[in-house]
Structures are given as C-alpha cells and as structure tokens.
C-alpha positions as CSV (number, residue, x, y, z in Angstrom):
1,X,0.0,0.0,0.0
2,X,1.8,3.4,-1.4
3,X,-0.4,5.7,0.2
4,X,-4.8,6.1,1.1
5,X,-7.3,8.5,0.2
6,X,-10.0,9.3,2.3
7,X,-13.4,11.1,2.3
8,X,-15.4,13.0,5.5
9,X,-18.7,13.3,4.6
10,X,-21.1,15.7,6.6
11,X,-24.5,17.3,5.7
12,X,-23.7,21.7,5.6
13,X,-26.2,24.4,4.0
14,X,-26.6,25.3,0.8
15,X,-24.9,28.7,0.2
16,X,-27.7,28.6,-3.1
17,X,-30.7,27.6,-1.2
18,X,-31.1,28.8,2.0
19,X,-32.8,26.3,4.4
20,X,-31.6,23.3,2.6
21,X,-28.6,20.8,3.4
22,X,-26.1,19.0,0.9
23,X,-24.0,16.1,1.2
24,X,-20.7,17.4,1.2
25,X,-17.4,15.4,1.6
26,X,-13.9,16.7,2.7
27,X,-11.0,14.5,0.6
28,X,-8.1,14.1,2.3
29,X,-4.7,12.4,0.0
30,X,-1.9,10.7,2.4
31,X,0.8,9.3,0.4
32,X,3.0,7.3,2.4
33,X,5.8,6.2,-0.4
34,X,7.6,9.1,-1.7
35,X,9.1,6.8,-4.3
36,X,5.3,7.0,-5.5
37,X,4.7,10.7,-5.7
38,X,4.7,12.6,-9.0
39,X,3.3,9.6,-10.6
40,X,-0.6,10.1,-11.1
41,X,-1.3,7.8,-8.3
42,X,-2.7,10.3,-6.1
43,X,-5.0,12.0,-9.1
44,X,-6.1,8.5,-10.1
45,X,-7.1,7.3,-6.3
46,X,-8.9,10.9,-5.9
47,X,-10.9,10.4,-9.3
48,X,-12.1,6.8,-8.2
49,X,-13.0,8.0,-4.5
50,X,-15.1,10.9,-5.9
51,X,-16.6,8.5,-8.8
52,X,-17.4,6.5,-5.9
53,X,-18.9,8.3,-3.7
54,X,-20.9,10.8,-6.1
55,X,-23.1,7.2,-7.2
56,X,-23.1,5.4,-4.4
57,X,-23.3,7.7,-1.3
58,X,-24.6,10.8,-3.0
59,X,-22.5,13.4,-2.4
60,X,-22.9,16.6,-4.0
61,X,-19.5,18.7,-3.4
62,X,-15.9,17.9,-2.8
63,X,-13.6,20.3,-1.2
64,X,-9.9,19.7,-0.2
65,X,-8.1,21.5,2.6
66,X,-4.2,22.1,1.7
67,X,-1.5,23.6,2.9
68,X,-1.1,26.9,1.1
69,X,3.0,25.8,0.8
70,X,1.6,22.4,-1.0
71,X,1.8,23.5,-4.8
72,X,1.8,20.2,-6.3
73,X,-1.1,19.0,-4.3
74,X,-3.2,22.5,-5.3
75,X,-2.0,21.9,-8.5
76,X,-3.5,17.9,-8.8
77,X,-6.7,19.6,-7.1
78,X,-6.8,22.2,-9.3
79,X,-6.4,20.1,-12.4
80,X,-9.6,17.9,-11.4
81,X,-11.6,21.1,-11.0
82,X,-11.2,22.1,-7.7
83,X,-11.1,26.0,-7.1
84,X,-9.4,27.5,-4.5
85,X,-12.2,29.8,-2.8
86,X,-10.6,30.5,0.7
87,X,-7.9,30.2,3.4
88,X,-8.8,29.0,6.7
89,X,-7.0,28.3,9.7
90,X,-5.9,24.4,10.7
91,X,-7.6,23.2,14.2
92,X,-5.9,21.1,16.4
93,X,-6.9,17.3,16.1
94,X,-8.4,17.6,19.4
95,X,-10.7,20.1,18.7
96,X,-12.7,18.6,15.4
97,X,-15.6,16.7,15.5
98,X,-16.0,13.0,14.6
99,X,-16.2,13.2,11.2
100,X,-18.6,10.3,9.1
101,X,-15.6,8.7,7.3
102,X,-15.9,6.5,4.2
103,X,-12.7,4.4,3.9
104,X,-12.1,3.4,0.2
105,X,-8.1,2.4,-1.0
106,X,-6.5,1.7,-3.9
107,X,-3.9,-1.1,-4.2
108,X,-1.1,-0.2,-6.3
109,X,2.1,-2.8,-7.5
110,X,5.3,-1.6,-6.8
111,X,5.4,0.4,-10.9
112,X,2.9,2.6,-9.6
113,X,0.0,0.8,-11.4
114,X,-3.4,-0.4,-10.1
115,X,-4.0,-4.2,-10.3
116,X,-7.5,-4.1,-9.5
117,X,-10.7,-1.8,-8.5
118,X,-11.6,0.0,-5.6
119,X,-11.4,-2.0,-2.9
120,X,-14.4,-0.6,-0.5
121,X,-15.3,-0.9,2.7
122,X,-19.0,0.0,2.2
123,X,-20.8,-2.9,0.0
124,X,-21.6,-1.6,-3.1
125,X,-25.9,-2.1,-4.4
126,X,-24.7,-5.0,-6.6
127,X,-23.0,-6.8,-3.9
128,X,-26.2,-6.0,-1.6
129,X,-28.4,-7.4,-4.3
130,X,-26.3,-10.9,-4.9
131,X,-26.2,-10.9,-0.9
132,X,-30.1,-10.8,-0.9
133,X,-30.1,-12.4,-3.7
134,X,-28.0,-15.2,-2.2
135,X,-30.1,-15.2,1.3
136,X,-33.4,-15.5,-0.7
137,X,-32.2,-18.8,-2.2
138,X,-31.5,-20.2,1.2
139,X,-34.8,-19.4,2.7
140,X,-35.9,-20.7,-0.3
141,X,-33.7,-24.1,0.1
142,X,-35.0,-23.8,3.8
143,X,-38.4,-23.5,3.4
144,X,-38.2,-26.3,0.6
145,X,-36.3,-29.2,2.7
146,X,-38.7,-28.0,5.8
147,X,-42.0,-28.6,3.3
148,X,-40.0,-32.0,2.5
149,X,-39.6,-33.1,5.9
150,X,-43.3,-32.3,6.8
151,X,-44.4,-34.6,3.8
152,X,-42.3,-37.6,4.4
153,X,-43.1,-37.4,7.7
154,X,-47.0,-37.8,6.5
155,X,-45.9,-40.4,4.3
156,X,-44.6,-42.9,7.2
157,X,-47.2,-42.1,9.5
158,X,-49.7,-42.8,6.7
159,X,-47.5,-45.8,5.7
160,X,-48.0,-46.9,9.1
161,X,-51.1,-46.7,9.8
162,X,-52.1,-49.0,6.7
163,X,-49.6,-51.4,8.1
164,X,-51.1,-51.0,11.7
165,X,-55.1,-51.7,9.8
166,X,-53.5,-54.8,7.8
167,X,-52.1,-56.2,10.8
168,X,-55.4,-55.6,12.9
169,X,-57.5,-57.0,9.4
170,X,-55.2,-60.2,9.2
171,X,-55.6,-61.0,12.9
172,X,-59.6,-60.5,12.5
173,X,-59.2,-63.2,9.6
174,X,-57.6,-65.6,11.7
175,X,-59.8,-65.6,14.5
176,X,-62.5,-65.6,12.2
177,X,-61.0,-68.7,9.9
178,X,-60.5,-70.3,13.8
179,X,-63.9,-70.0,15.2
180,X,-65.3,-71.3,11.6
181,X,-62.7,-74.6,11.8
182,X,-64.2,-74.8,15.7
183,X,-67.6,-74.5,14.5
184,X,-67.1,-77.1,11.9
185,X,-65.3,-79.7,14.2
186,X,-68.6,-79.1,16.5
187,X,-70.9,-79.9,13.5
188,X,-68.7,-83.0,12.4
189,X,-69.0,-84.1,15.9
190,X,-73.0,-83.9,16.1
191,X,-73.1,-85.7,12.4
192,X,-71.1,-89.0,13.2
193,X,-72.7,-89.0,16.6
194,X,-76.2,-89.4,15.0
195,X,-74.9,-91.9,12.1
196,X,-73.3,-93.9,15.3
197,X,-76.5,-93.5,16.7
198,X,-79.2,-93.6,14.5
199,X,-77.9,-94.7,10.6
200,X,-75.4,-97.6,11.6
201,X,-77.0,-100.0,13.6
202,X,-79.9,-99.8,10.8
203,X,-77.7,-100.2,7.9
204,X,-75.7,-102.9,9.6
205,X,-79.1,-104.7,10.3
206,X,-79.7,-104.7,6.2
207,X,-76.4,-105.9,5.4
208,X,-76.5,-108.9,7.5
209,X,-80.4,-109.8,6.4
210,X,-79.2,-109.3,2.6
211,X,-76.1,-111.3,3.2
212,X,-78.2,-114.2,4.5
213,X,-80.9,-113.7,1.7
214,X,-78.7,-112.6,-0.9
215,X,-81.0,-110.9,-3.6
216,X,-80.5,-110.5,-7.0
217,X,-80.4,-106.8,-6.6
218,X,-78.4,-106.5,-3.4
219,X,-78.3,-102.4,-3.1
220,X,-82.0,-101.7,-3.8
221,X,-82.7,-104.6,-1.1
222,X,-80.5,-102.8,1.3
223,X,-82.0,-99.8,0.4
224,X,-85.7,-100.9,0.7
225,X,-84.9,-102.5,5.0
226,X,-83.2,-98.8,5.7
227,X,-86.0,-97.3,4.9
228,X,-88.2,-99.8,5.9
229,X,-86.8,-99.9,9.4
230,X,-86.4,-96.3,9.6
231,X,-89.1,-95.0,12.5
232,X,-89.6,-91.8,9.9
C-alpha cells in the first residue's frame, strides 16, 4: 500500500438555497511512499474516490483542505476542477468533530499501477443485491427441505397406519378362519354322533339280512330294510 485516500462526509447548507442541506465530503490524499509521488497515483485514487462516492453515497460537493505551501497537491486539485475559494486556519486534532468517514483504497504494484478496483469498505448495491439475492435462495432451500420433511413425515405415518389396519384385518381373519374350523369340528361331531347312533345299527341290520338272503339286486334290497326300518 503506497499511500490512502480518504473522504469526511457531513451534511452543511446550501450557500444557493437557503434552508436546505447538501451532502458534502472533505478528501483528504496521504501518500505514504515518496518513491510514488509525482506519478498520477494520487489524481487516479482521488478520481475513483469521488466517482465512488458521487453514485453510491450521493454526495454533492468535494472540497480539499491544503497547505497553502503544498503546490503540487493544489495543483493535482486544481487540475480535477477544484477552485481555490478560501484560506482557513488548521484546528488542532483535538478540537474537530467526529467526522462520518468512508474508507475506500486503492492497491497499487510496486510500478505505480493499479492491479484491480476499488477496494471498498462499504458494499456496493450489486454486492447488496447478490447478498439478498444469495439469502433468498436459502430461505428458499430452507423453506423447501422444511415442506420435505413435513411430507415424508405424512408419508410414514400414513405408511403406518395402513400397516397398523393390515395387521389388525389379518388378525380379525384368523380368528375368524379359527372359530369357523371350531364351528365345523362341533358340526362334524354332532353328524357322526347321529350316524353312530341312529344310521349304523340300521344299515348294519340290512347288510346282514341281505347277506343271509342274498338278492338278485343287493343295493336296492338294502336300500328298501333302511327305509323300511327307519321309525320316519
């Protein structure tokens, strides 16, 4: 860094227009290489400072405070359009108010040329724009893996609770299937208890008296003494 360039901005009235304020910023030039005097650099930092300050912070005069014995700084001043309009006296450090101070420099390579831009300490509107720009995508993404989350969270619970109703329907079926199979084992029971009791002894009866008779037609005979000794 060969030297820095620096603006105090304060709000004074308008000599024109009585009543009314104007943004006006006091550019102060510190060059701290003297290898890099006499060079432009100064003139070139000053130009980018105003440039920068006249868009972005809107200020509508510049003025410069010199040394009356500083010719080549009047004469840089002077050559960007400065006038000189009056001589003041210097007040002690200690006795001027906090300025509003802007910080802006200017990095230079050792040939006395600029590698890059401003470098500034206040963002400019298109880094305040990709910043929001940048912060809206995120609340975006936010928002986004929040609505996510929400609906596969719906998803298993509804998952669940269709595995929770096929569980309960499948152990409805089997006790269903199992008081059917102990329903049926009950009516199987009551069946060969009446053919013990009530069909066997009969039907035994006719196949002994048509073994001893011996027919010609041996079922129809057999059929005939069921039905015959049947008390119905």
């Amino acid at each position: 860094m060969c030297g820095d360039v620096g603006c105090f901005m304060s709000e004074v009235e308008d000599e024109d227009h009585p009543g009314k304020t104007i943004k006006e910023a006091e550019v102060s030039v510190m060059t701290a290489v003297p290898s890099s005097r006499r060079k432009g650099i100064a003139r070139e930092a000053v130009t980018l400072v105003e440039e920068y300050c006249r868009t972005a912070l809107g200020v509508d005069r510049f003025i410069a405070k010199i040394r009356v014995s500083n010719k080549a700084s009047r004469a840089m001043f002077a050559s960007l359009g400065y006038t000189e309009v009056k001589i003041v006296e210097m007040l002690p450090v200690s006795r001027l108010p906090a300025p509003v101070f802007t910080g802006i420099w200017v990095p230079y390579g050792v040939d006395g040329k600029s590698r890059s831009g401003p470098y500034n300490y206040i963002p400019s509107k298109r880094t305040e724009v990709e910043t929001n720009t940048i912060e809206m995508e995120r609340e975006e993404l936010r928002k986004k893996q929040a609505e996510d989350r929400i609906r596969e969270e719906a998803l298993a619970k509804e998952a669940a609770e269709i595995e929770a109703r096929r569980s309960q329907e499948a152990e409805r079926l089997s006790e269903v299937k199992k008081d059917e199979e102990l329903l049926l084992e009950k009516h199987s029971r009551s069946l060969r208890h009446y053919l013990l009791e009530n069909v066997m002894p009969t039907l035994k009866e006719g196949i002994v008296e048509a073994c001893e008779k011996a027919p010609e037609d041996g079922v129809t005979f057999l059929a005939e003494s069921v039905y015959l000794s049947s008390p119905n």
